[in-house]
N, C-alpha and C positions, 0 to 999 in steps of 0.2 A: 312725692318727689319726682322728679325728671330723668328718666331711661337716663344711667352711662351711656358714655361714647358719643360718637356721631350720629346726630338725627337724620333720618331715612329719610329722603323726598318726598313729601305727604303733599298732597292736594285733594282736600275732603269738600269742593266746592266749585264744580263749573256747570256750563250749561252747552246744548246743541240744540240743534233746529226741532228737536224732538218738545222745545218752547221756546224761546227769544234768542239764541245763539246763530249765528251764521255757519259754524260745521257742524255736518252729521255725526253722530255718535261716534261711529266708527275712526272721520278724521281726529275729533277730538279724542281720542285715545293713541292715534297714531302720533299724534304733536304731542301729547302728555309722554310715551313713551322717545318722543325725541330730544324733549326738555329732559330727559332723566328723571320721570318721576314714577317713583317705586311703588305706593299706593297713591291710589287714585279713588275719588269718588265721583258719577258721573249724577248733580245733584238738579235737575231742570224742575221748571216751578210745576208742582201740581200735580205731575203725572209720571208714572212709571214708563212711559211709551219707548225709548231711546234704550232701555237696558238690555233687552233682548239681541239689539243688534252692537252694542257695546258690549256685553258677554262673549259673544263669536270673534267680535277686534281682538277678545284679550285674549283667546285663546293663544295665540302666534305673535302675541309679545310680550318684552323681560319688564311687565308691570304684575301687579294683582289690581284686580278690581273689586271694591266690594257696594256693595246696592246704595243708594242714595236719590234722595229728593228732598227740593226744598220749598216748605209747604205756606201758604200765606195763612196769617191765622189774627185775629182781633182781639186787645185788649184795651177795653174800655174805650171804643173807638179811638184807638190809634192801630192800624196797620205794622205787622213784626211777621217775620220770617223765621219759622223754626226746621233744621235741617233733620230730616231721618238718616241715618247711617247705619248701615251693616243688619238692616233688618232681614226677616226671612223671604226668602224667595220662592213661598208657596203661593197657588193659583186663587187661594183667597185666604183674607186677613183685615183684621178693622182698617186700617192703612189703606188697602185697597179701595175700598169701601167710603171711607169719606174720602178720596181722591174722586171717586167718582161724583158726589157729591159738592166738589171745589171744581172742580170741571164742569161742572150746570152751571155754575156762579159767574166762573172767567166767561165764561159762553155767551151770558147774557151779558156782561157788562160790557164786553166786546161790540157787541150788537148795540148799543147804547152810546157810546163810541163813536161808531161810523155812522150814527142818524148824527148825533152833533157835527161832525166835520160834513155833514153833507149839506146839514141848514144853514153852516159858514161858505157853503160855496164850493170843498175842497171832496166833492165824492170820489172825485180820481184819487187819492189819497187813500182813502176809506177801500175802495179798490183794488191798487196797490198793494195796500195792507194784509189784505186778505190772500193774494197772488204769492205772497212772502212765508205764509204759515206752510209747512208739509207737512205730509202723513195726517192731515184731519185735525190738527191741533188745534186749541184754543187761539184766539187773536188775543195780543197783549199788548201795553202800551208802547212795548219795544218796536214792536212793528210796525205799528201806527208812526211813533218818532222814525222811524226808516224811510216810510212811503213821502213823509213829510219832508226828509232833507232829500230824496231822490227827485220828487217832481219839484222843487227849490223852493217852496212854503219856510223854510229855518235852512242856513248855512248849517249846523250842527246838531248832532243828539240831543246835546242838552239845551239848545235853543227850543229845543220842539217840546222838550218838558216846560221850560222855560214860561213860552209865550201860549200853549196850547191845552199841552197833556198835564199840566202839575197839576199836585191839589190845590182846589180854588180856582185852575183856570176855566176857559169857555167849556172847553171839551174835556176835562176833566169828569170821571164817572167812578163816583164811591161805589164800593162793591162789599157786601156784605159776608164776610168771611167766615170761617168756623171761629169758635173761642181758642184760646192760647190753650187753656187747660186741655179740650178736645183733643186735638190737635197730638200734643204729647203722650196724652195716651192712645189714640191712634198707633203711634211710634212705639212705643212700649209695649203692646199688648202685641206689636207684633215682632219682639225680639231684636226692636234695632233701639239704638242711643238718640236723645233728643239731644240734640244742639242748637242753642239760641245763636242765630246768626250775628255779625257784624252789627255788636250792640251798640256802637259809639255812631251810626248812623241813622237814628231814630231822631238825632238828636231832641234827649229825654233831659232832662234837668237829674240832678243825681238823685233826686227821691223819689222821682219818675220812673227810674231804671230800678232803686230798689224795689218800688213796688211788684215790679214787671218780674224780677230774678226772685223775689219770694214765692212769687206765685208759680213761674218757670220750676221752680225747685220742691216746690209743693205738689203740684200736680207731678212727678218724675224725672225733670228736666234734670242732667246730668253733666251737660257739656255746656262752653262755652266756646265761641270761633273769635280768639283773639288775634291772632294771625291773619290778616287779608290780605289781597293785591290792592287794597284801597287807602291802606292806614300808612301814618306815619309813625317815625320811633315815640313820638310818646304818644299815642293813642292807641300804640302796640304795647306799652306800658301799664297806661291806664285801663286796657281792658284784660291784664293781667293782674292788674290790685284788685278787679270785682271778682274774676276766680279764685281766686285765694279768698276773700272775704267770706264767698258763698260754696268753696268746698269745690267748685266746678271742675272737671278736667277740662283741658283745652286741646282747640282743636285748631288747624292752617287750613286753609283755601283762597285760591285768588279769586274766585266770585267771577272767572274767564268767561267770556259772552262773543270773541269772535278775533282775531289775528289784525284788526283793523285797526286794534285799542293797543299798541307798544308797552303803554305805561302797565297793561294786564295781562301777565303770561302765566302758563300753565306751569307751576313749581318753580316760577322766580320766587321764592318768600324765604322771609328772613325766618333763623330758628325762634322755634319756642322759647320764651323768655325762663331761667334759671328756676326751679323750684316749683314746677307743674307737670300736673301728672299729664298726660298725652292720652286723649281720648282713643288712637288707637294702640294703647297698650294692652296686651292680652290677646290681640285679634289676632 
């Protein structure tokens, strides 16, 4: 059942330049504490890299923080995103360990990448792209759609997935990820909660998605992220009917990637829907 009372401002889902977001760790904890948000996860794809200096932000603000990333993982070639949350913050752990090994992956496929947009003509782009990553990070498609609407190749981000970066397009680069199963226990083995991201954009057919949460839920998958900055009221519904089916707690995040996007703020989100437990309850 669903905490009495009024729900705490939770955001279990953003990202900073530490992988495809435009602020630094630390701003994104400064805006998170501006928005009024009381828990925070700071969850960037693939790498633990940004927490250290989001740790030091939250020292000297009225938030808590606790650990997060959001990891890419394969099932059945389809590409899914499962969140680690509140694991340990020892100097090694399985989690660490295949990040490092999902970080060889983005590495390459990056590099893969920026030879297509260069035999299209577009190396400045490829360039760019790269000019955009700090702190040593992986290149991701985020960047790449940036470089592309900065030198005017696509009016917009999503023109750039659109016409360039989607799956199937020219410069499109499949990347071979760890398993779902993996993945989860990574998360588990190291004392944090898996959470299946923003399930309702996979768009999965509904036996599709069961397949995916059986298997999620098998291998120790425990959480589901029905709350986004993405969803509408009934796709914030409908991915409150598959936790309840599957037993999941649930969890909010706006899925925040940069101050640019209006429509995606840090702890604008509506409450958890009535009669779910809250993945950070207990914490």
């Amino acid at each position: 059942m669903a905490e009495a009372g009024p729900q705490p401002r939770v955001d279990l889902h953003c990202h900073s330049t530490a992988s495809d977001g435009t602020l630094g760790p630390g701003e994104v904890l400064r805006r998170a504490a501006q928005q009024g948000v009381e828990l925070l996860a700071l969850t960037d794809h693939d790498t633990l890299n940004g927490l250290d200096e989001a740790r030091q932000a939250a020292e000297s603000l009225p938030l808590r923080l606790v650990n997060g990333v959001e990891v890419s993982a394969d099932f059945h070639g389809r590409v899914l995103h499962v969140l680690g949350l509140n694991f340990s913050s020892q100097a090694d752990h399985p989690l660490r360990e295949g990040l490092a090994h999902s970080d060889r992956l983005r590495r390459e496929r990056g590099l893969r990448i920026q030879e297509k947009l260069a035999r299209k003509g577009m190396a400045d782009a490829a360039e760019r792209a790269e000019q955009l990553c700090e702190n040593g990070q992986a290149l991701t498609r985020t960047h790449f759609a940036r470089a592309l609407v900065e030198l005017g190749y696509c009016p917009a981000m999503q023109a750039a997935f659109d016409r360039w970066l989607g799956q199937g397009k020219s410069c499109y680069q499949k990347a071979q990820w760890p398993l779902l199963e993996e993945v989860v226990r990574w998360i588990t083995a190291s004392g944090g909660v898996a959470v299946l991201a923003h399930p309702l954009r996979y768009r999965l057919t509904g036996a599709w998605l069961r397949r995916v949460l059986t298997a999620f839920c098998k291998a120790g998958g425990s959480g589901l992220e029905v709350v986004t900055g993405h969803y509408n009221p009934d796709q914030t519904r409908r991915s409150a009917q598959w936790a309840r089916e599957f037993e999941l707690m649930a969890s909010t995040g706006s899925d925040f990637h940069s101050p640019e996007n209006p429509h995606v703020e840090l702890g604008r989100l509506e409450p958890l829907p009535a009669g779910l437990r809250p993945v950070w309850a207990g914490w």
